[in-house]
N, C-alpha and C positions, 0 to 999 in steps of 0.2 A: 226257216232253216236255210233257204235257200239266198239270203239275203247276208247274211252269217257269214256262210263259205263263202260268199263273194269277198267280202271284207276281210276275212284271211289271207283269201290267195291274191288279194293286191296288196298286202301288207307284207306276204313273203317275197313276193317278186321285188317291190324298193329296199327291202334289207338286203338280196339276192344284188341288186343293180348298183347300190354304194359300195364307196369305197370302204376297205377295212379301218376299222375304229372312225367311222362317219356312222350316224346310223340316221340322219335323215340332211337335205338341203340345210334348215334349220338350225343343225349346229353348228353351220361352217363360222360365226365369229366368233367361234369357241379354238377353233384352231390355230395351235403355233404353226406355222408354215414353215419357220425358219428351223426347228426341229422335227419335222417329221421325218421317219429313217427312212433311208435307201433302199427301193424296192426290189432285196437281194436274191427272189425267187428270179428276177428278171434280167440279172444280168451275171454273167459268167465270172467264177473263182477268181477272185483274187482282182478283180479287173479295176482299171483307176482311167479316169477323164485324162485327156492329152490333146494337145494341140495339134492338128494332124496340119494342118498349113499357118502360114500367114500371108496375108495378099497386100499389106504395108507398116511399117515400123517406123512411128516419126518420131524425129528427134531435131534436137537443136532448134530453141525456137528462139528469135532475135527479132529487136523490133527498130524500125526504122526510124529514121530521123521525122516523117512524113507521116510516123503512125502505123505502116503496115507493117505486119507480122510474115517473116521470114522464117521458113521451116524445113529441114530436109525429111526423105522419102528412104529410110538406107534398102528397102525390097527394092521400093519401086528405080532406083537411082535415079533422083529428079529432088531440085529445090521449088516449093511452092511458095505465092505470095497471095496474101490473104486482106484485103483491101479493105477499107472503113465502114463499106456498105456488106461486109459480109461475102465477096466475092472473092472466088479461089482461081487461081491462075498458075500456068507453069511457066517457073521461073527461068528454071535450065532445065533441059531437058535430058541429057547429059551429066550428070552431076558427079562422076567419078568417084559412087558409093559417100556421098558426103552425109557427113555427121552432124558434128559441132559447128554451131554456129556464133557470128559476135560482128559488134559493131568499133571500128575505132573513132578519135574523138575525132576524125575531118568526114565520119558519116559512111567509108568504107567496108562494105562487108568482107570479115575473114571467117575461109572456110576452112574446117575438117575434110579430109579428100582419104577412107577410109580404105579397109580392105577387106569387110567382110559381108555378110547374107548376099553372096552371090558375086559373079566376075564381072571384072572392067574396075578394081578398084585404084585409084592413082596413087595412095599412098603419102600424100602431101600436102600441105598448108598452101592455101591464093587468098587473095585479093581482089573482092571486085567492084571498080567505079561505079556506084548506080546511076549514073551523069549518062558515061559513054560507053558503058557497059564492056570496058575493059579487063581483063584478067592478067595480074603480074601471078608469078609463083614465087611464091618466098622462098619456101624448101621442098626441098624433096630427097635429099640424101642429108645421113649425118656421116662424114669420116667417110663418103663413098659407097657406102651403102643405102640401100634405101628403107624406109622407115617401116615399122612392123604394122601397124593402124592407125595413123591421126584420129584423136575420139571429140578432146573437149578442148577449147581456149577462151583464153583471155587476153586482155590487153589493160596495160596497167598505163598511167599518165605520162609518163617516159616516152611513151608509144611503142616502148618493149611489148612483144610478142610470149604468151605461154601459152603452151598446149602440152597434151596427154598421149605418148606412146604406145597403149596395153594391146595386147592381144586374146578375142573373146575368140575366132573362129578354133575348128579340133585340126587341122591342118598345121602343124606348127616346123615343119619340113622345108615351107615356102620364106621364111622367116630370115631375114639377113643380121640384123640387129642383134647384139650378146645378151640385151636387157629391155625388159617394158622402164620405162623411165619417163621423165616430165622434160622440158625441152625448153629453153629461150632464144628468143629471135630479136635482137637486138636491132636500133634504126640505120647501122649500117651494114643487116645482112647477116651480119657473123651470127653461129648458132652454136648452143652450148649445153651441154645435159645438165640440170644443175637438181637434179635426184634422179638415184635409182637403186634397184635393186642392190641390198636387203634394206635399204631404209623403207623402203614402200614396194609395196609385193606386186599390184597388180592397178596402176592409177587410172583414173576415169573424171570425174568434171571435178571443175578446180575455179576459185575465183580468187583475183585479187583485193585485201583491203584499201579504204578510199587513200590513203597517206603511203601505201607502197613498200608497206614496211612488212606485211605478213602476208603470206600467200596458203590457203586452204587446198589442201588436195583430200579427194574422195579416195579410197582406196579400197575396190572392193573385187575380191576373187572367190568366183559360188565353187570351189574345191570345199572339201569337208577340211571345216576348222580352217579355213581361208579367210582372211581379212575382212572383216565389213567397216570399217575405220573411215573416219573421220578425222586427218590431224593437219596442223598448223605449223611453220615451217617463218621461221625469220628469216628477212631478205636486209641485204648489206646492201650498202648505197653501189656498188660495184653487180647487185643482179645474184650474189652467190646466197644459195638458201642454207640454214643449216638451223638445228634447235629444235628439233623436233619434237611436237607437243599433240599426245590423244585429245582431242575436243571431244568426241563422242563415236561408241561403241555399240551398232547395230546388233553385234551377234552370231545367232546363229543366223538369222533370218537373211531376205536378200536384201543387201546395202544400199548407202546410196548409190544415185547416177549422176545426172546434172545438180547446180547448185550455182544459186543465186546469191546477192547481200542483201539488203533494206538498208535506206541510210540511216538506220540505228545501230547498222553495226553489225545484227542476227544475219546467222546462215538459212538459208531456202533451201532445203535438199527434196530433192527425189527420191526418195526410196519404198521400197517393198511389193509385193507382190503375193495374192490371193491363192495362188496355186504355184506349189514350187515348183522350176520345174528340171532342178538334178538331184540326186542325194546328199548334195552338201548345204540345201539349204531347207528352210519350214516356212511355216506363214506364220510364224510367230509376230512379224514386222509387216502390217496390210499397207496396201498401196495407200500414197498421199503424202503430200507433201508438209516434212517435218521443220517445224521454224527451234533453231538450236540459238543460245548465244553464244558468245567467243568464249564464254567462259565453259560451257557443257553445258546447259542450264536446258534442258528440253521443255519449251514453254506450248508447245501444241501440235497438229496434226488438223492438216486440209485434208477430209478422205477424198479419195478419187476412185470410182464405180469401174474402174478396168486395169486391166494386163496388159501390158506391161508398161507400166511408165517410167518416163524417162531424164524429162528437163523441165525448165520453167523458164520464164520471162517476163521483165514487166513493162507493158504499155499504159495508153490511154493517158487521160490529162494528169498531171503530177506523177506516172506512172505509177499507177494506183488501181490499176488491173492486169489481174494475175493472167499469164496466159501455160496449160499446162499441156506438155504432146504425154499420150498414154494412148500406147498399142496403135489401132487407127485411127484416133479421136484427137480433138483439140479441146480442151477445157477452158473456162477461162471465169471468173469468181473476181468481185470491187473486193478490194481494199479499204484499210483504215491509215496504213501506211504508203508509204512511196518507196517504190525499188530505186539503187543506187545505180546509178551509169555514169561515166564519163563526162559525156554534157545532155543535154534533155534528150537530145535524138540516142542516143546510143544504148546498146542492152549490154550487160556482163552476164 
């Protein structure tokens, strides 16, 4: 009898000690993990996961003539460089909230110089010699005023200059500019808006085709029923875009951000994100990088394991490795193609 009871009451205490709907060690390869519900006795009405900080936000990732991968910090304001062997380095230290990053074809990095997660933003497009580690400023006012956020650029074979005007911060008071709009920066300097508002609501990373002749702008604002777009814009031999064409239509979800070409032509975007985080957008659209063709033609999805991502780039020999910033992290995934640049050393 006494042997009995023993075997009872260690049999209640492990049913006591498991977890609900476990009922011994034994069953755990029986468990979905990825559906088991939220333990709602444990946590307060109504309540939803949130980000309560970030401690860095990378973007713009660009890769050098040399192989090393260039990236800005927009928390930290700093541009980092990322060496052959795996070694991380601060670039600038200083970086006057920089964003978007790019390479032109004599091997020069042009910055984004932005104005949001935090002060000290400069608001303008540079220049810098990796030689003598000089810095021109291209722009920094259009018409006199100065510019609302430089975000994304490019450089087309011209040595014409395009970048992204939008504005993500809630401050919009501090704002000079009449329009988020897309911008050119021609080789003698002169600068030109050549879209904006209402053709594109709220623009963000943008690349050039290899021939000069279409130019890709992202267009994505998380307002409810805000833009997540994808469209295509024909460029005159004169720089002026016009002809505006949907490529592809994220939704409701969050849109793209950065975006790349492949020399077949296909777009490389950034977009989406695992947890939304205003009411105008869902997780309908997960993080990772979407490969589209010129025509809309959605041929797949890189997943990528974090929040928030943002851009891509591509290095390594035939530039044939992906490199991907998302949230703090740098990603980076071989290829079967080769990304499009300028000349070998340069990123778009």
């Amino acid at each position: 009898m006494s042997v009995l009871y023993c075997f009872v009451a260690a049999l209640v205490t492990v049913l006591l000690m498991a977890p609900l709907g476990v009922s011994s060690a034994d069953d755990n390869p029986h468990i979905d993990f990825h559906h088991l519900p939220a333990p709602s006795d444990f946590l307060a009405p109504r309540s939803s996961l949130t980000v309560a900080a970030r401690t860095s936000f990378l973007e713009g990732p660009a890769v050098a003539r040399d192989g090393q991968l260039y990236f800005s910090d927009l928390i930290g304001s700093k541009i980092y460089r990322l060496t052959l062997d795996g070694k991380l380095h601060v670039f600038r230290e200083d970086s006057g909230r920089a964003n978007g990053n790019t390479f032109d074809a004599q091997g020069r990095l042009v910055t984004c110089e932005g104005a949001e997660q935090g002060p000290g933003g400069r608001t303008r497009v540079v220049r810098t010699d990796l030689d003598t580690g000089a810095v021109e400023v291209h722009t920094e006012r259009f018409q006199g005023k100065r510019y609302n956020s430089p975000n994304d650029v490019c450089v087309d074979s011209r040595g014409r200059i395009w970048f992204t005007d939008p504005y993500y911060g809630e401050d919009r008071q501090i704002l000079e500019q009449d329009a988020e709009a897309v911008y050119r920066i021609d080789p003698d300097g002169a600068v030109v808006r050549v879209i904006s508002q209402p053709a594109i609501e709220r623009p963000n990373g943008l690349a050039m085709a290899p021939d000069d002749r279409r130019l890709y702008v992202i267009d994505s604002h998380p307002r409810p029923g805000g833009h997540r777009k994808v469209w295509a814009f024909d460029v005159a031999e004169d720089g002026s875009a016009a002809g505006r064409r949907l490529v592809f239509d994220f939704r409701k979800g969050r849109g793209g951000d950065g975006m790349r070409l492949d020399t077949r032509g296909n777009l490389w975007v950034a977009a989406g994100i695992a947890v939304p985080r205003t009411s105008g957008e869902d997780a309908s659209v997960p993080p990772g990088i979407y490969i589209i063709t010129p025509g809309g033609k959605l041929l797949g999805r890189i997943p990528i394991p974090e929040d928030v991502i943002t851009n891509l780039a591509f290095g390594g020999p035939e530039r044939k490795t992906l490199y991907v910033t998302a949230g703090k992290s740098i990603f980076t995934i071989s290829l079967a193609v080769s990304g499009y640049a300028l000349d070998r050393g340069s990123s778009r």
